[in-house]
N, CA, C and O of each residue as an XYZ file, in Angstrom:
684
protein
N       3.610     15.354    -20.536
C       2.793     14.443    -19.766
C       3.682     13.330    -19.238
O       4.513     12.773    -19.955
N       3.427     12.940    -17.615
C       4.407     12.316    -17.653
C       4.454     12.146    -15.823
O       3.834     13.019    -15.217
N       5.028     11.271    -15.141
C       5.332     11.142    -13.701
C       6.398     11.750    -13.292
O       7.457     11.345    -13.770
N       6.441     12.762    -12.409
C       7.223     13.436    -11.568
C       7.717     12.428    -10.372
O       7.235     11.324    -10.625
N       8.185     12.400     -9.644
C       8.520     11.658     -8.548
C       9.524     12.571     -7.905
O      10.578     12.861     -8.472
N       9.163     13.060     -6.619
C       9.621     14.255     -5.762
C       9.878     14.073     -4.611
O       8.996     13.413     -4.062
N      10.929     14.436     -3.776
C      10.461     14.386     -2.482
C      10.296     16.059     -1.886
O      10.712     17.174     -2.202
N       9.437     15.459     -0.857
C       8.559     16.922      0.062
C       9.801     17.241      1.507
O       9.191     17.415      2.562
N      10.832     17.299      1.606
C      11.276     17.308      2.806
C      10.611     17.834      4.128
O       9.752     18.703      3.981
N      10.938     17.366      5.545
C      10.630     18.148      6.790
C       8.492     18.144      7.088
O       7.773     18.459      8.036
N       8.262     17.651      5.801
C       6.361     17.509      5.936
C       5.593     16.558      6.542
O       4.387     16.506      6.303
N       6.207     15.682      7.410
C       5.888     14.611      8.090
C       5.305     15.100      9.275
O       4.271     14.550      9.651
N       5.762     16.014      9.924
C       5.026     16.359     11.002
C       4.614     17.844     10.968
O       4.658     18.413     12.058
N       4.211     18.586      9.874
C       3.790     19.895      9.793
C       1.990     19.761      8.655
O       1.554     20.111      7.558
N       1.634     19.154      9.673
C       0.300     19.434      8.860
C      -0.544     20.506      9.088
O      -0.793     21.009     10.184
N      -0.950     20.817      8.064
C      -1.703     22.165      7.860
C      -3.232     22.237      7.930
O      -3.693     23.237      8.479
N      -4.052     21.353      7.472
C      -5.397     20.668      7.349
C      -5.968     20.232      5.975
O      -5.214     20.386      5.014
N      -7.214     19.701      5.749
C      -7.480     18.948      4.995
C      -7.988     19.923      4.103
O      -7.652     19.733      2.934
N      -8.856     21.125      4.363
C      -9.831     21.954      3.455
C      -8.775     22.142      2.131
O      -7.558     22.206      2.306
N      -9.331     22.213      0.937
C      -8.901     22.446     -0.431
C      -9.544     23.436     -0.479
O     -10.734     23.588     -0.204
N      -8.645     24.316     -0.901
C      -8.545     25.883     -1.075
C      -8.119     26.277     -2.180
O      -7.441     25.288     -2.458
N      -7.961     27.100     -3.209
C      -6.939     26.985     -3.855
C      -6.131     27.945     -3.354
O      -5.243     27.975     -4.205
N      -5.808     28.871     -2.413
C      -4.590     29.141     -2.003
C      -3.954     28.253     -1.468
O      -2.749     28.194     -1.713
N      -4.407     27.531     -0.798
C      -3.475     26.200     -0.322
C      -2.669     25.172     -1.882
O      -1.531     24.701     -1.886
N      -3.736     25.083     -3.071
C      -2.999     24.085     -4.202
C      -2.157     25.635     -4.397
O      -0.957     25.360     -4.416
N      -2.268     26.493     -4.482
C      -0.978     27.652     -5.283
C       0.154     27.600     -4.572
O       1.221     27.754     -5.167
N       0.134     27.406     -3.377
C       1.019     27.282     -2.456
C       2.285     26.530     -2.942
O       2.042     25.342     -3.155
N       3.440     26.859     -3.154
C       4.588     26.083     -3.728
C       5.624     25.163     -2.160
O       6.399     24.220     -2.313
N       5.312     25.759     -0.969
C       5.505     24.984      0.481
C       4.216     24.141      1.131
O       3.968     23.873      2.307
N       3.529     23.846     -0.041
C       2.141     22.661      0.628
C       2.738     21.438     -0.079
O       3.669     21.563     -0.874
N       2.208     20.300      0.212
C       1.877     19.350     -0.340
C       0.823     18.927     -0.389
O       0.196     19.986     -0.350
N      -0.016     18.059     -0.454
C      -1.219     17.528     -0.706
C      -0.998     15.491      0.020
O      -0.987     14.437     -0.617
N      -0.926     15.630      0.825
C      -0.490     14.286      1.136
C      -2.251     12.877      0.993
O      -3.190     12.713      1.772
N      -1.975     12.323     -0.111
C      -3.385     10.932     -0.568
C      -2.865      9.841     -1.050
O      -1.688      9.587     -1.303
N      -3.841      9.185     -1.169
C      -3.123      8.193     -1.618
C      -5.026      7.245     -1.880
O      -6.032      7.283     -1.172
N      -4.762      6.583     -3.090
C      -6.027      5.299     -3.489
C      -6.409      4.523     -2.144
O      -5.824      4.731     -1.082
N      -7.138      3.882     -2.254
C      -8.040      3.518     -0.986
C      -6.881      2.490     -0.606
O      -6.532      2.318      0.562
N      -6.342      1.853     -1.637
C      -5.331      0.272     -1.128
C      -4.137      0.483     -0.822
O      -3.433     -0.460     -0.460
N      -3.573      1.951     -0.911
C      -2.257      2.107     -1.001
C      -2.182      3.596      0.413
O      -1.358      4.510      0.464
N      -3.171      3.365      1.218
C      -3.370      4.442      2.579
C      -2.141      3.814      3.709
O      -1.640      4.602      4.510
N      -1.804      2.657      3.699
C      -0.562      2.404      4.509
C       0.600      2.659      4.492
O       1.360      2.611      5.460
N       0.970      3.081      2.938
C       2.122      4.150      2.222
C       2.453      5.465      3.308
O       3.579      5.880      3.580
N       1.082      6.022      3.870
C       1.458      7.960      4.129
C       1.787      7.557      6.051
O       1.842      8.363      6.980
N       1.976      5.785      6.092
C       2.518      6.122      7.464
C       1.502      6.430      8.398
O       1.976      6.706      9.500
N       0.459      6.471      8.348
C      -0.488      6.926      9.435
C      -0.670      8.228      9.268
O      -1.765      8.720      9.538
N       0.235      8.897      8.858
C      -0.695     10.562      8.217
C      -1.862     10.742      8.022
O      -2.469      9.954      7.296
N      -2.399     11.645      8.513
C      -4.012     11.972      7.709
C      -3.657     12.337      6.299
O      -2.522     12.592      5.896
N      -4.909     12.330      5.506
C      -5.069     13.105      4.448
C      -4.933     14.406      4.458
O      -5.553     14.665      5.489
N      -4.551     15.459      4.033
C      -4.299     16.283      3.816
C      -3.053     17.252      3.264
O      -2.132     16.828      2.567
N      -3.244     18.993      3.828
C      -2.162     19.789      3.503
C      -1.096     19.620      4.421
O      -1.375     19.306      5.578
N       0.023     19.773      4.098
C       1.542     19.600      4.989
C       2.500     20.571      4.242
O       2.600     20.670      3.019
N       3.126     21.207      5.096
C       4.349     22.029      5.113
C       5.454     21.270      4.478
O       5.583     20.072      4.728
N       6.134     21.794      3.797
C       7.547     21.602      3.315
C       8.221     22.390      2.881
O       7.866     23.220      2.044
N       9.290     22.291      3.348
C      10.510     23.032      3.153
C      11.093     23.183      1.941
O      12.193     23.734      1.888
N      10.359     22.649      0.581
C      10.777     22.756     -0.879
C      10.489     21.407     -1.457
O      10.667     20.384     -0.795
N      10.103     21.398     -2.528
C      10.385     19.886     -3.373
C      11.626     20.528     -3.509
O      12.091     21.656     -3.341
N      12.074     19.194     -3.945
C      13.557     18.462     -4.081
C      13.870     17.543     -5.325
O      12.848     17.028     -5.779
N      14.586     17.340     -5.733
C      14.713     16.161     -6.220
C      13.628     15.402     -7.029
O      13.048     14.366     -6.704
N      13.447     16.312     -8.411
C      12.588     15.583     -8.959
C      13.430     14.762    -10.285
O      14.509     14.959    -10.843
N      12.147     13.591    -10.481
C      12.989     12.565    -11.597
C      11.468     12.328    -12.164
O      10.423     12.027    -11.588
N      11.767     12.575    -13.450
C      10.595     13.220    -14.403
C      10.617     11.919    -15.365
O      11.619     11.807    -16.071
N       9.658     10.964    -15.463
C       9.710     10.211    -16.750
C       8.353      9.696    -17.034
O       7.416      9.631    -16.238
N       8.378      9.261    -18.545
C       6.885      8.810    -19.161
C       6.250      8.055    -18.184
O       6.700      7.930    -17.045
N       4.865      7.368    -18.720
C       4.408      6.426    -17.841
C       4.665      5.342    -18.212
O       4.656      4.448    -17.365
N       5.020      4.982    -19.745
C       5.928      4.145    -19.857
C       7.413      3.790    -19.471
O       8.029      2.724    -19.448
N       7.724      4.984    -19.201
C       9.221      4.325    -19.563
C       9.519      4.208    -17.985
O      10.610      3.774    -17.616
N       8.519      4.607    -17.044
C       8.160      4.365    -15.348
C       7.526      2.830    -15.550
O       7.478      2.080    -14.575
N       7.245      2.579    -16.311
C       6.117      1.198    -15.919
C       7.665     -0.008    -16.637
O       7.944     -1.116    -16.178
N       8.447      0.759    -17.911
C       9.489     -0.050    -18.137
C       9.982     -0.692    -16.533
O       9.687     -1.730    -15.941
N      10.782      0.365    -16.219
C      11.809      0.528    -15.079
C      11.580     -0.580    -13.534
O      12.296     -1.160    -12.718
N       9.684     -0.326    -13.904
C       9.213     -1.332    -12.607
C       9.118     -2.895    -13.019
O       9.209     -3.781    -12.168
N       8.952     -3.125    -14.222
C       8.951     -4.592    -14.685
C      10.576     -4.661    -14.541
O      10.993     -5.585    -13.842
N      11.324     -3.980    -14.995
C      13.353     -4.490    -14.739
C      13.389     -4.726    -13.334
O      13.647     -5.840    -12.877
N      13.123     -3.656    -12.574
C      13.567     -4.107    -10.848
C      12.625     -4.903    -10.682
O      13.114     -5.694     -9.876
N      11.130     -5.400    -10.985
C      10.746     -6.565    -10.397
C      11.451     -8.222    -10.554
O      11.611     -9.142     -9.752
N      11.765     -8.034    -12.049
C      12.533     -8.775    -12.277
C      13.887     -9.248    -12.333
O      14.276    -10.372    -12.649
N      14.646     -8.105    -11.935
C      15.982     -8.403    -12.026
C      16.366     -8.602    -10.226
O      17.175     -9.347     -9.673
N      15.312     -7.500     -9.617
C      15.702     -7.666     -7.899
C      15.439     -8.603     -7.442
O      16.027     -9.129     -6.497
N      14.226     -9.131     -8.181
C      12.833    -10.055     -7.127
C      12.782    -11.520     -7.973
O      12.476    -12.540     -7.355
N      13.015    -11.561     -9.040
C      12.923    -12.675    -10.137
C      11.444    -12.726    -10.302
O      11.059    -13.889    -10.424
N      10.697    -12.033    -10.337
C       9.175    -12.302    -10.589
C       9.105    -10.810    -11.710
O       9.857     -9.899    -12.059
N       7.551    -11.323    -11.991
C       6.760    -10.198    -12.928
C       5.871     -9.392    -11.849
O       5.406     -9.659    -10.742
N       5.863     -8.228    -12.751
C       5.038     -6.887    -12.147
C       3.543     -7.605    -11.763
O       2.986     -7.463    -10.675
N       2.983     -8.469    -12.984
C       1.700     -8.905    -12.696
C       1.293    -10.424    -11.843
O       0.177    -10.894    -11.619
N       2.696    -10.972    -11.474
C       2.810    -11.961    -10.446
C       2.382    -10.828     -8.716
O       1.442    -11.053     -7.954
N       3.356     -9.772     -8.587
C       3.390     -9.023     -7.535
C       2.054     -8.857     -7.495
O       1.325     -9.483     -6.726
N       1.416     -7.477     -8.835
C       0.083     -6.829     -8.285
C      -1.022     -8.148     -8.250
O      -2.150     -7.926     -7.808
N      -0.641     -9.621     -8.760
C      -1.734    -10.306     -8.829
C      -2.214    -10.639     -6.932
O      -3.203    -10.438     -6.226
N      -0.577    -11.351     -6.728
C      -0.859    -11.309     -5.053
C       0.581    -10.955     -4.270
O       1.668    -11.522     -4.157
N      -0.047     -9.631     -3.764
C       1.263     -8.746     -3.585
C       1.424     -9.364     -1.885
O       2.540     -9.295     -1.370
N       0.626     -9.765     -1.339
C       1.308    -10.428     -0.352
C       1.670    -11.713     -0.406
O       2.517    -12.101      0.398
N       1.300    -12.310     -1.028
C       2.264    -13.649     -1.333
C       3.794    -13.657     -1.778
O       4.689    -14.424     -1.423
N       3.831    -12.575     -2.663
C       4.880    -11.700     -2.884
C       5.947    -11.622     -2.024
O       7.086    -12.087     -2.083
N       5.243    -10.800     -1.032
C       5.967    -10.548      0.354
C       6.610    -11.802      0.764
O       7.814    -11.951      0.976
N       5.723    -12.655      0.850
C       5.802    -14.149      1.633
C       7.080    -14.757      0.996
O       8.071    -14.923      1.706
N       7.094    -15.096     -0.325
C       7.543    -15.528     -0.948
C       9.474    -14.645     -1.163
O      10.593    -14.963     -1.563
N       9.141    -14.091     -0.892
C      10.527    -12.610     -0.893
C      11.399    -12.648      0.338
O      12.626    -12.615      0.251
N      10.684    -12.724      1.605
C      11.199    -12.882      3.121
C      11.502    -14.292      2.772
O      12.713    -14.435      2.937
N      10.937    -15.452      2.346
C      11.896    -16.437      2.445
C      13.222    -16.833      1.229
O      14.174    -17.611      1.298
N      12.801    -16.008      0.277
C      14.545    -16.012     -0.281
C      15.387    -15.066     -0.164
O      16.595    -15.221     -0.346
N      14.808    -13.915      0.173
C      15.954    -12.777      0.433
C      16.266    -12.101      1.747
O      17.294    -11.480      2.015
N      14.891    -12.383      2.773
C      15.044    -11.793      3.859
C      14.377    -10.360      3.521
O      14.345     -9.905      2.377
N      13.746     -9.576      4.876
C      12.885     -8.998      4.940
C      13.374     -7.225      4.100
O      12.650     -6.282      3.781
N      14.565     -7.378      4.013
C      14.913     -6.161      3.153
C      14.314     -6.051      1.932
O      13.958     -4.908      1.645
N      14.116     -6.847      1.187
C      13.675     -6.972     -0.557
C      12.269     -6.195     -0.218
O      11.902     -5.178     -0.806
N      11.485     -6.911      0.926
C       9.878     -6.666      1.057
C       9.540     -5.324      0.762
O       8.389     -5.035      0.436
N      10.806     -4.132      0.881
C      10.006     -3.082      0.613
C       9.853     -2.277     -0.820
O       9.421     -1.184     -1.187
N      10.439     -3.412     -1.403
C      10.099     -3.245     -3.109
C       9.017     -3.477     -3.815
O       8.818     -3.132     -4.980
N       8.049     -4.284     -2.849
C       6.874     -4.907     -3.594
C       6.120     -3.504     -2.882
O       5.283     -3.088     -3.684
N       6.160     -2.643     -1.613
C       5.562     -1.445     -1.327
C       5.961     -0.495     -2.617
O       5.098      0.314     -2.958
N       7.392     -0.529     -3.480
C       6.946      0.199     -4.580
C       6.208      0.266     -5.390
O       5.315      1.060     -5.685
N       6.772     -1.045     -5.979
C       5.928     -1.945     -6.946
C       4.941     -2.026     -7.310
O       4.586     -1.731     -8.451
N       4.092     -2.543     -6.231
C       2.736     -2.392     -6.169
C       1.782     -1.041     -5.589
O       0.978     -1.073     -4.658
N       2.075     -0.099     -6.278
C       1.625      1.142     -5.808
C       1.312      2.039     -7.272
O       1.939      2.072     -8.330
N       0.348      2.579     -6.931
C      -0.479      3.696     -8.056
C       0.495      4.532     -9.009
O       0.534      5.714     -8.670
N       1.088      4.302     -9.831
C       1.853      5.083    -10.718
C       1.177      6.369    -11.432
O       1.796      6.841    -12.386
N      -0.124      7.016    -11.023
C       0.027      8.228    -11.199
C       0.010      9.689    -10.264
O       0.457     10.811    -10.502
N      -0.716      9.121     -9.112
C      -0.536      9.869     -7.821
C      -0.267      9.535     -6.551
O      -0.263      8.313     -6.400
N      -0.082     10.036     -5.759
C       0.049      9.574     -4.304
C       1.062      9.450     -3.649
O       1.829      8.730     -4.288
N       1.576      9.816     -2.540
C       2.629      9.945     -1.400
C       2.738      8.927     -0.242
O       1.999      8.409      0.596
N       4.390      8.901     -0.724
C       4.460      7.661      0.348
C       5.261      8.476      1.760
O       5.979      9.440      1.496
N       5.150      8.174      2.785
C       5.690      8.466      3.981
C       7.333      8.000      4.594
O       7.713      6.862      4.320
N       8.192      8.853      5.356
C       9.095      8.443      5.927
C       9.235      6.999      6.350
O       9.900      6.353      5.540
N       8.925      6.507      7.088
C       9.050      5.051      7.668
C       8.855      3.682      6.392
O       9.285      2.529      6.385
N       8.036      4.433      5.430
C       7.605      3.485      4.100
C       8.812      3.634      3.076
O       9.423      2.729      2.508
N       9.074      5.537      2.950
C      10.385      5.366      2.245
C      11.294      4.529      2.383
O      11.724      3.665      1.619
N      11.759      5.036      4.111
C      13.084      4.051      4.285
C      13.301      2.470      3.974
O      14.440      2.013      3.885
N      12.355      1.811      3.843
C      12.126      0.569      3.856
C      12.398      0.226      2.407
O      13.018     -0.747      1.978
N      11.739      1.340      1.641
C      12.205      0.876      0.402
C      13.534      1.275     -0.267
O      14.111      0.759     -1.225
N      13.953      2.622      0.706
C      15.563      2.569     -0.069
C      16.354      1.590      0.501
O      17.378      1.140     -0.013
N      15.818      1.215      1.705
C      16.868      0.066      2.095
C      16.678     -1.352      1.264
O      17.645     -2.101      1.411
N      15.827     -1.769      0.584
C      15.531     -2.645     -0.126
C      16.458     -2.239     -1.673
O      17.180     -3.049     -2.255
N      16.210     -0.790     -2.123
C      16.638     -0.498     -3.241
C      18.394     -0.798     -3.025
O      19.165     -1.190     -3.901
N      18.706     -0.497     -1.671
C      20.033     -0.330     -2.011
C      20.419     -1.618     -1.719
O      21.359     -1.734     -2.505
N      20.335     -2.799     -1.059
C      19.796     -3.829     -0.822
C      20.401     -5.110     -2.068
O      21.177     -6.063     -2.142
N      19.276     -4.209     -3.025
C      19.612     -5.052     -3.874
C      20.619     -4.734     -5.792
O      20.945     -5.352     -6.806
N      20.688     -3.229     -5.118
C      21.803     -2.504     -6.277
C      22.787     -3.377     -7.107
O      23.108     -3.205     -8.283
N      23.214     -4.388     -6.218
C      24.338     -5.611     -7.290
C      23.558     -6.140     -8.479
O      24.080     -6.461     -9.546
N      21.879     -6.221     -8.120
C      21.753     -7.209     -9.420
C      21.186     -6.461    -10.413
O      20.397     -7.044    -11.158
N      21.495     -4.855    -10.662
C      21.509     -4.122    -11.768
C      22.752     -3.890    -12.126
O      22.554     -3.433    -13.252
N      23.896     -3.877    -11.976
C      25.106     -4.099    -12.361
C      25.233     -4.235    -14.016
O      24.680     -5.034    -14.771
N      26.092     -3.244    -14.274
C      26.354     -3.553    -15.835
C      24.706     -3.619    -16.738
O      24.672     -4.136    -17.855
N      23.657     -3.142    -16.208
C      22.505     -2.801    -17.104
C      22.599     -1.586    -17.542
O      23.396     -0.727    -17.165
N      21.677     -1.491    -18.451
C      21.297     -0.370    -19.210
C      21.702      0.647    -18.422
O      21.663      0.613    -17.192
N      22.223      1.864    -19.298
C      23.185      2.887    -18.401
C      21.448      3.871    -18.184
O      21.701      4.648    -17.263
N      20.303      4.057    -18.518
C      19.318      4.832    -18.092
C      18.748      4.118    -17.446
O      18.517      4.740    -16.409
N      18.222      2.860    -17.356
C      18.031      1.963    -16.274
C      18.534      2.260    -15.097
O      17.720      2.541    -14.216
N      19.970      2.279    -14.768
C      21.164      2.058    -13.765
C      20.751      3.796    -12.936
O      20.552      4.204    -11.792
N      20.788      4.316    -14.183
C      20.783      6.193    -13.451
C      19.273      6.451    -13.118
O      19.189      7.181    -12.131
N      17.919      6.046    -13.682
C      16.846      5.776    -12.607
C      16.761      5.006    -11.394
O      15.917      5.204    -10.520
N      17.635      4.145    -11.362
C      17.758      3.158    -10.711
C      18.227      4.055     -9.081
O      17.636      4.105     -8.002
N      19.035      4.433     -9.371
C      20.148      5.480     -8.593
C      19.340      6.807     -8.251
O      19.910      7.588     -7.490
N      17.999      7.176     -8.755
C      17.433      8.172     -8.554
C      16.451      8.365     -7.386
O      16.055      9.269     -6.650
N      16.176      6.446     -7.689
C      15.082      6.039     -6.855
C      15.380      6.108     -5.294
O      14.748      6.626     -4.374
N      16.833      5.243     -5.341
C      17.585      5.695     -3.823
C      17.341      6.624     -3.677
O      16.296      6.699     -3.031
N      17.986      8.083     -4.081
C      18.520      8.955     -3.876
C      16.965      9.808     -3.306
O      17.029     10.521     -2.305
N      15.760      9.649     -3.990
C      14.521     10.130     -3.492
C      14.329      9.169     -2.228
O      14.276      9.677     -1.107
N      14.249      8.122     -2.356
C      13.395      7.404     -1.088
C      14.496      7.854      0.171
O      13.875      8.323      1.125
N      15.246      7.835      0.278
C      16.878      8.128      1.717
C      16.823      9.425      1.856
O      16.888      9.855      3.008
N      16.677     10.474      0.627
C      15.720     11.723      0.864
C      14.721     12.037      1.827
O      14.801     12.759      2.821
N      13.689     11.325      1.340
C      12.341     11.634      2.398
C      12.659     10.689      3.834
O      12.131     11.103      4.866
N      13.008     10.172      3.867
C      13.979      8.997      4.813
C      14.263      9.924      5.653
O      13.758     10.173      6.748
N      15.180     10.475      5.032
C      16.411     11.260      6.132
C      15.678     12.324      6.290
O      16.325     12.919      7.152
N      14.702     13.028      6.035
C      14.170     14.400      6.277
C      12.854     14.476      6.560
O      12.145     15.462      6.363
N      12.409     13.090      7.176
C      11.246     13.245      7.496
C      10.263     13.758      6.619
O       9.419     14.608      6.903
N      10.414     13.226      5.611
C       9.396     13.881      4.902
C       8.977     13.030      3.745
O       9.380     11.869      3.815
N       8.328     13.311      2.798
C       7.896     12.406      1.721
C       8.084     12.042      0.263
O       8.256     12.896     -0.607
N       8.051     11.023      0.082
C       7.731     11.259     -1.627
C       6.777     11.428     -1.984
O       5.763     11.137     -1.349
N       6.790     12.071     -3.373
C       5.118     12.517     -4.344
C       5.070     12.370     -5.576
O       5.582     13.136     -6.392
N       4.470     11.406     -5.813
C       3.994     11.053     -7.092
C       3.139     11.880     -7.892
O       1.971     11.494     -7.859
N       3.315     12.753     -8.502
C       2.053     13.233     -9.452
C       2.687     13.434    -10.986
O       1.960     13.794    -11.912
């Protein structure tokens, strides 16, 4: 039991439709692209639904703790705030982020503050946040060596769906 975090390559613009089928969930080249009612600005303007992909990729498999660890360290070590400062007011957040770091950090609080057990974020949302992740890579330096290598995973998925048009997936 536990959070996967995947990316969907090339599924950004191959949608298939919305009907749930289960040949469509057996399907190992579908995705399922959703997301919670507050976190629908994540899929990019995507509809809901099935989408083509060219393979998951790149999965990074961890508890829901030791995922909920990882997001209190980068809130705090990237951003100097707490997880429950962000989800309390995640746009103040923002506000507060563009004026000490400039608009790169901002797309950490789009991690941050997002549903840790399902849901897909989109190309244009990825990039924003690996550019934030990589952004701010100096101020994990010399941390925890499983910290540092999730840390490094997170890039490596978000510049993924980035570069391939395609998505990450949370389930």
């Amino acid at each position: 039991m536990g959070l996967d975090i995947a990316v969907a390559p090339g599924a950004y613009e191959n949608y298939v439709g919305d009907e749930q089928t289960d040949e469509r969930w057996e399907r190992e080249d579908l995705i399922f692209v959703h997301n919670l009612n507050g976190f629908k600005d994540r899929q990019d303007g995507m509809m809901e639904g099935f989408y083509k992909t060219t393979g998951i990729t790149h999965k990074l498999h961890l508890s829901y703790g030791s995922y909920g660890h990882l997001r209190e360290w980068i809130a705090e070590r990237c951003l100097g705030m707490t997880l429950k400062q962000i989800w309390k007011d995640p746009c103040g957040a923002e506000v507060s982020i563009r004026k000490e770091t400039g608009e790169k950090a901002v797309g950490l609080v789009k991690l941050l503050n997002y549903a840790d057990n399902e849901g897909t974020i989109g190309p244009l949302t990825s990039a924003m946040i690996a550019r934030a992740l990589v952004d701010r890579r100096e101020s994990i330096l010399g941390e925890d060596e499983w910290l540092c290598e999730s840390y490094e995973a997170l890039i490596e998925a978000f510049e993924g769906a980035a570069d391939s048009n395609g998505f990450v997936v949370f389930c």
